[in-house]
C-alpha positions as CSV (number, residue, x, y, z in Angstrom):
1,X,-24.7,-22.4,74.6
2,X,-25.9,-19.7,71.8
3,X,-21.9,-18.3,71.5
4,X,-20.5,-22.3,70.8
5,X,-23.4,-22.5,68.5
6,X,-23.0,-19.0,66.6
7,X,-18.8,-20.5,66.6
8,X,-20.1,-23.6,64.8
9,X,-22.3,-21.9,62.3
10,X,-19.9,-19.5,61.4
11,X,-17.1,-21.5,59.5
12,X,-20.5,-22.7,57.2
13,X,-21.8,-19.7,57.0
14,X,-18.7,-18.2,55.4
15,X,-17.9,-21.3,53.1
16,X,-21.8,-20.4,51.7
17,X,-21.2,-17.0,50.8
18,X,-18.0,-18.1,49.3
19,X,-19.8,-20.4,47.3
20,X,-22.8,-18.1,46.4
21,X,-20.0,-15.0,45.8
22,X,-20.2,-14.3,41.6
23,X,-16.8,-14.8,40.3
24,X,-14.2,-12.5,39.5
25,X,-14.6,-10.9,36.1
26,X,-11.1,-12.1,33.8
27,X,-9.4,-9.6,32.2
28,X,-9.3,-10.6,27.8
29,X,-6.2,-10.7,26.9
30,X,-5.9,-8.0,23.8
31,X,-5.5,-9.0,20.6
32,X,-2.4,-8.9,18.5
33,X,-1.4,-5.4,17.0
34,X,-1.1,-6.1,13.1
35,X,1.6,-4.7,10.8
36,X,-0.7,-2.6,8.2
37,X,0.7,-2.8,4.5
38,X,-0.5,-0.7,2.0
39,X,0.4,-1.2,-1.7
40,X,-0.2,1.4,-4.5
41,X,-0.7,0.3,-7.6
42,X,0.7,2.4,-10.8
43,X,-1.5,3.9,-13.2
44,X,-0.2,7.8,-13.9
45,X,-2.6,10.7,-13.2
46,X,-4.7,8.6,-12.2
47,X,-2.6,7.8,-8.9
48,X,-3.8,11.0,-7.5
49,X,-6.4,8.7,-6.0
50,X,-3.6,7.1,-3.8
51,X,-3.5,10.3,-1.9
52,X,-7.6,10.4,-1.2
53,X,-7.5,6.5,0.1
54,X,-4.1,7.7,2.4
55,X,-6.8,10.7,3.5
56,X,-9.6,8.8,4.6
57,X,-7.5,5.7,6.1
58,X,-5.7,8.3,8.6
59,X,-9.0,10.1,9.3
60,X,-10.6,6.6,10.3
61,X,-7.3,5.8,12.7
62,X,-5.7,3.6,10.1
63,X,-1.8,3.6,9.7
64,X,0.0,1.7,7.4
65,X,3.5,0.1,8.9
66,X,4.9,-0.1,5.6
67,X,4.0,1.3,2.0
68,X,5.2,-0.5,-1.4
69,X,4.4,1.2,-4.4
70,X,4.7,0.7,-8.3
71,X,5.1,3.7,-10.9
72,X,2.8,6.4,-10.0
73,X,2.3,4.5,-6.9
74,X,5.9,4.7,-6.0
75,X,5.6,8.6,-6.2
76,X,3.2,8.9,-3.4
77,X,4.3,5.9,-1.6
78,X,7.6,7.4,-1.6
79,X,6.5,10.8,0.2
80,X,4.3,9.2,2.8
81,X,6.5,6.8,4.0
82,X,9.1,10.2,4.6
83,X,6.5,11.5,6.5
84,X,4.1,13.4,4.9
85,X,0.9,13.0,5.8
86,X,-2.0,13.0,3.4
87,X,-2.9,17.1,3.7
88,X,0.5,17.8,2.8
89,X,0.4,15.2,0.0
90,X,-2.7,17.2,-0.9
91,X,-1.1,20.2,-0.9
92,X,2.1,18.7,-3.1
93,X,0.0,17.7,-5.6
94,X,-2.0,20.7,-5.9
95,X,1.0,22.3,-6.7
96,X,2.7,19.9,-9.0
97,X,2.5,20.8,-12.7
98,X,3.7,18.1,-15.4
99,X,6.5,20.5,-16.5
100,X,8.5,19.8,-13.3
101,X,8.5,16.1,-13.9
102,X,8.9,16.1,-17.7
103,X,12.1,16.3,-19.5
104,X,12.2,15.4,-23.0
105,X,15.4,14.2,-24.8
106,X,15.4,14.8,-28.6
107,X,18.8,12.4,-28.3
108,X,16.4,9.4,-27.5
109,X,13.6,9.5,-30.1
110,X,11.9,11.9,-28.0
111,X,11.6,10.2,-24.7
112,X,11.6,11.3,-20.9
113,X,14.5,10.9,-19.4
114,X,13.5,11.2,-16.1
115,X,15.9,13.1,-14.5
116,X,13.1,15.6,-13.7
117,X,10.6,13.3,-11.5
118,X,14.3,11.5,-10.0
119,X,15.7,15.3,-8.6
120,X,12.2,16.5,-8.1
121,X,11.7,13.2,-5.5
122,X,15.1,13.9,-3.9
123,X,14.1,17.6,-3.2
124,X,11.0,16.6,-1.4
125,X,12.8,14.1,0.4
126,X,15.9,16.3,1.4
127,X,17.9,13.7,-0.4
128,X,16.9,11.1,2.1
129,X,18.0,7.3,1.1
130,X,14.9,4.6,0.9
131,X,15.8,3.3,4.4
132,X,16.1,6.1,6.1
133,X,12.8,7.1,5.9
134,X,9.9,7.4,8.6
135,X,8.6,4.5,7.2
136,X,9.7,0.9,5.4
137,X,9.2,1.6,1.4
138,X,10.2,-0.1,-1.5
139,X,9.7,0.5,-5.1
140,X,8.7,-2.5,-7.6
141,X,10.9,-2.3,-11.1
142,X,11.5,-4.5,-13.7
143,X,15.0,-5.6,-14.5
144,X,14.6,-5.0,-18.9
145,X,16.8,-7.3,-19.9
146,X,15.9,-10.2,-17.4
147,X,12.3,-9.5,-17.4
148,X,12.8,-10.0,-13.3
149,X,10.8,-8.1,-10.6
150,X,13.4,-6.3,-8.3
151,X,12.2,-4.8,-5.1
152,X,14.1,-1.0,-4.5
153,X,14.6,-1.0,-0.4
154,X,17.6,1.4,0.1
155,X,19.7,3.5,-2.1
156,X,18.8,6.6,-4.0
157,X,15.1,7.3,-3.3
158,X,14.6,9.5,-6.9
159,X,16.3,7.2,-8.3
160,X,14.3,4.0,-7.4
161,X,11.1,6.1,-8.3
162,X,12.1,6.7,-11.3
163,X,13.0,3.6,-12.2
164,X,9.5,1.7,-11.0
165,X,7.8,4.5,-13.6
166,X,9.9,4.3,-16.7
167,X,6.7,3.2,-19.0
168,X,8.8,1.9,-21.6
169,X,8.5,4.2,-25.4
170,X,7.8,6.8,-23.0
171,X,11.0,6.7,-20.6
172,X,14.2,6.2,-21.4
173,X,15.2,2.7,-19.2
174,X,17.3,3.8,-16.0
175,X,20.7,2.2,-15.7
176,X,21.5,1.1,-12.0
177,X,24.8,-0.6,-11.1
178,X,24.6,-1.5,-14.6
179,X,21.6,-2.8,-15.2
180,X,18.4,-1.5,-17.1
181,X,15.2,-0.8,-15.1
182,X,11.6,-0.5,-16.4
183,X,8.2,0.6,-15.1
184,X,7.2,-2.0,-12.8
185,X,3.8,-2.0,-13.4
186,X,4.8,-5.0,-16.5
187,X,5.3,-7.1,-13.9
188,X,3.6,-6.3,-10.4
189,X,0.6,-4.2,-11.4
190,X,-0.2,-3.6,-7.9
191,X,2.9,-4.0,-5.6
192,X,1.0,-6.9,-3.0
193,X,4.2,-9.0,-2.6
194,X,6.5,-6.4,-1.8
195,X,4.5,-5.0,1.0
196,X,4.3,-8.5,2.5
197,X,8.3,-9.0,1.8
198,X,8.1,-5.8,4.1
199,X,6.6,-7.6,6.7
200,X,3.1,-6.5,6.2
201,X,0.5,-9.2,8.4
202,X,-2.3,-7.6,6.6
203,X,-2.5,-6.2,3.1
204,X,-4.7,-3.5,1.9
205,X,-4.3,-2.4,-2.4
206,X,-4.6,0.0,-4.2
207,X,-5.6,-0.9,-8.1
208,X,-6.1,2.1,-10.4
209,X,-4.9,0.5,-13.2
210,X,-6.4,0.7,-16.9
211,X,-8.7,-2.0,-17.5
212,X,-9.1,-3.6,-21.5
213,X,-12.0,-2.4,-22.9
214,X,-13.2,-3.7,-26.5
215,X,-13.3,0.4,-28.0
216,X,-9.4,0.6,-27.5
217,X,-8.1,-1.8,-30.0
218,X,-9.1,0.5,-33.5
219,X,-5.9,1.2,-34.4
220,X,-1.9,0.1,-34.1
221,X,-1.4,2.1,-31.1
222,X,-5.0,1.0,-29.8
223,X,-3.9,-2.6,-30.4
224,X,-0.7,-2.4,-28.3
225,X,-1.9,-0.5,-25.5
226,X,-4.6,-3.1,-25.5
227,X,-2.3,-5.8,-25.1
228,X,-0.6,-4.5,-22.3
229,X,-3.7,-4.0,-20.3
230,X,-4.6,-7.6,-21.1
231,X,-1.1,-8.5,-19.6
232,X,-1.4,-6.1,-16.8
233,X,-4.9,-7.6,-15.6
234,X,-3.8,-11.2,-15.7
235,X,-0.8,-10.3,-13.4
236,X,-2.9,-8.0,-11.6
237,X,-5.6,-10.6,-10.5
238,X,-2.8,-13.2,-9.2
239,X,-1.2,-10.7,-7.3
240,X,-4.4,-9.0,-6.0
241,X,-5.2,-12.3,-5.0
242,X,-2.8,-12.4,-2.1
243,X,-4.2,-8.8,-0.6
244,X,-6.3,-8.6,2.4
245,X,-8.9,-6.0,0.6
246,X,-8.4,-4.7,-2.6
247,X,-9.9,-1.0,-3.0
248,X,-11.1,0.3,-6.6
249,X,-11.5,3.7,-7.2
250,X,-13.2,5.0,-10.3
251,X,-11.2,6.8,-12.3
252,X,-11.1,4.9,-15.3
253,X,-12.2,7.8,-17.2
254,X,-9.4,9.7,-16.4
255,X,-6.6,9.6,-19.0
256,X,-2.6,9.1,-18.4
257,X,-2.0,12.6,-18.7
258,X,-4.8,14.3,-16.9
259,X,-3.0,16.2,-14.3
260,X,-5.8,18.8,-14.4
261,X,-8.1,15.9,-12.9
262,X,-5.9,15.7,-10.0
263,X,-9.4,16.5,-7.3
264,X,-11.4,14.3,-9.1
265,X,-9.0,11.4,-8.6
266,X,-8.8,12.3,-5.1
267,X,-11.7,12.5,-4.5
268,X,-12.5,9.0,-6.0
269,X,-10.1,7.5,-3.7
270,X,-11.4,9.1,-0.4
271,X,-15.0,7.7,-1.6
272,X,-13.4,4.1,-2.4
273,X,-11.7,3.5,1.4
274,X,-14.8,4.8,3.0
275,X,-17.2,2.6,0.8
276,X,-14.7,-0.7,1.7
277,X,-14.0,0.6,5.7
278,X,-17.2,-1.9,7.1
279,X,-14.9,-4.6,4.7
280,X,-11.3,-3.5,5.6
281,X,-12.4,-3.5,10.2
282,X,-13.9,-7.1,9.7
283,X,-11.2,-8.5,8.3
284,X,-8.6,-6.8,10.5
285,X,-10.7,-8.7,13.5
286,X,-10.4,-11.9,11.6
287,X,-6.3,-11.9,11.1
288,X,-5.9,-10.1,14.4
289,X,-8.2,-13.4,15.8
290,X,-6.3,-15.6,13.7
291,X,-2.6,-14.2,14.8
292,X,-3.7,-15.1,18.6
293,X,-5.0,-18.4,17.6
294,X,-1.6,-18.6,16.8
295,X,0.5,-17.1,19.4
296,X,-1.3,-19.6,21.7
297,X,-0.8,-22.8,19.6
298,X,2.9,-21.8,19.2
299,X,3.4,-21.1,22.9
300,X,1.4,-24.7,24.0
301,X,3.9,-26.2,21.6
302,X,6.8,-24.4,23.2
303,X,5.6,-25.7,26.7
304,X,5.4,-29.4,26.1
């Protein structure tokens, strides 16, 4: 009698603890891996900075897919995306001296040709094309005669470099395939499109750019230089606008030509990505949230 009743209770007895059992924890599926762009924006000696935000964003596990750059942000966009990381950028730098990138031609009312910074890129680079190096890279000119923004991805690396940093009256305009190439910084600023033409799902720029300030315009050459800042900021903020975060260091103060300020600028940029990290990891979650949103819609679509 106790066995056929133990026999009986036990089938209930087990659907209980079945019942009462906690259930298995679910495994989260992981979130999307985004393609990091990072866009340098030109500005001359002041793009030293470039090298300090690369620093800080490897040191905090941060690494950009692809790299767009325009003027002196094509130089150092240039070299990282071949490889170097940001101590040997450092180190590059350190030993640069303006005289290696300078060659004036009395032909050409005095200009830089460009010759210099074109063979002294290629050097670096062991003559390496744009896409063949470690990482997708393209340098942001301006067609002269068209006013049109052209986006270098393959070809002649030195070439392509020197071509998005012409400043026009200071560089003679590089002819490629016929055609007359300017600093790109008169048309893209900061280069935001052409990293996302790369592919780039989230966008973080670089703006070291000269900013119009009422004490410049005292004279002719203080008018025009003026003027182009004006230009440059108006293009700037549109194309800012389509960035992710935007990162500012401060090196206003630091002129065109102030190679010898190379640590400060550095310096400054290493202080700007760690003061906009908190800024640049939240909004990584939010796309990275966003891109799965996504995925998922697009694959319940698929399925019906």
């Amino acid at each position: 009698m106790k066995k056929r009743l133990l026999f009986c209770l036990l089938p209930i007895c087990l659907l209980a603890a079945c019942q009462s059992a906690p259930p298995l924890p679910t495994q989260e599926k992981p979130l999307p891996k985004l393609k990091i762009g990072l866009a340098l924006g030109g500005g001359a000696a002041k793009g030293f900075a470039h090298i300090g935000v690369i620093k800080m964003l490897e040191a905090q596990g941060i690494k950009p897919d692809v790299v767009s750059g325009t003027s002196a942000g094509s130089v150092v966009g240039v070299l990282y995306a071949s490889g170097l990381d940001a101590f040997a950028l450092q180190e590059r730098s350190f030993a640069l001296d303006e005289a290696q990138i300078r060659d004036v031609s009395l032909f050409s009312g005095g200009l830089v040709k460009g010759e210099k910074l074109q063979n002294f890129v290629n050097d670096l680079l062991h003559y390496r094309p744009l896409d063949k190096l470690g990482k997708p890279f393209a340098a942001v000119s301006t067609e002269l005669d068209t006013g049109r923004r052209v986006f270098f991805e393959r070809g002649n690396s030195g070439q392509a470099v020197r071509a998005s940093s012409s400043i026009p009256g200071v560089f003679e305009p590089v002819v490629i395939n016929g055609k007359r190439y300017v600093d790109g910084g008169i048309v893209s600023p900061v280069p935001v499109d052409a990293a996302h033409e790369l592919g780039a799902d989230f966008v973080i720029a670089v703006d070291i750019s000269r900013k119009a300030s009422d004490s410049e315009a005292k004279n002719l050459f203080g008018i025009v230089n003026q003027s182009i800042a004006i230009m440059g900021q108006k293009l700037g903020e549109q194309e800012l606008a389509r960035a992710d975060v935007v990162i500012r260091p401060k090196v206003g103060k630091i002129g065109a030509t102030d190679f010898d300020q190379k640590n400060v600028a550095i310096l400054e940029g290493e202080k700007a990505l760690l003061a906009a990290l908190p800024e640049i990891r939240q909004k990584m979650l939010e796309k990275q949230k966003a891109l799965a949103e996504k995925q998922i819609l697009m694959s319940s679509q698929a399925g019906k």
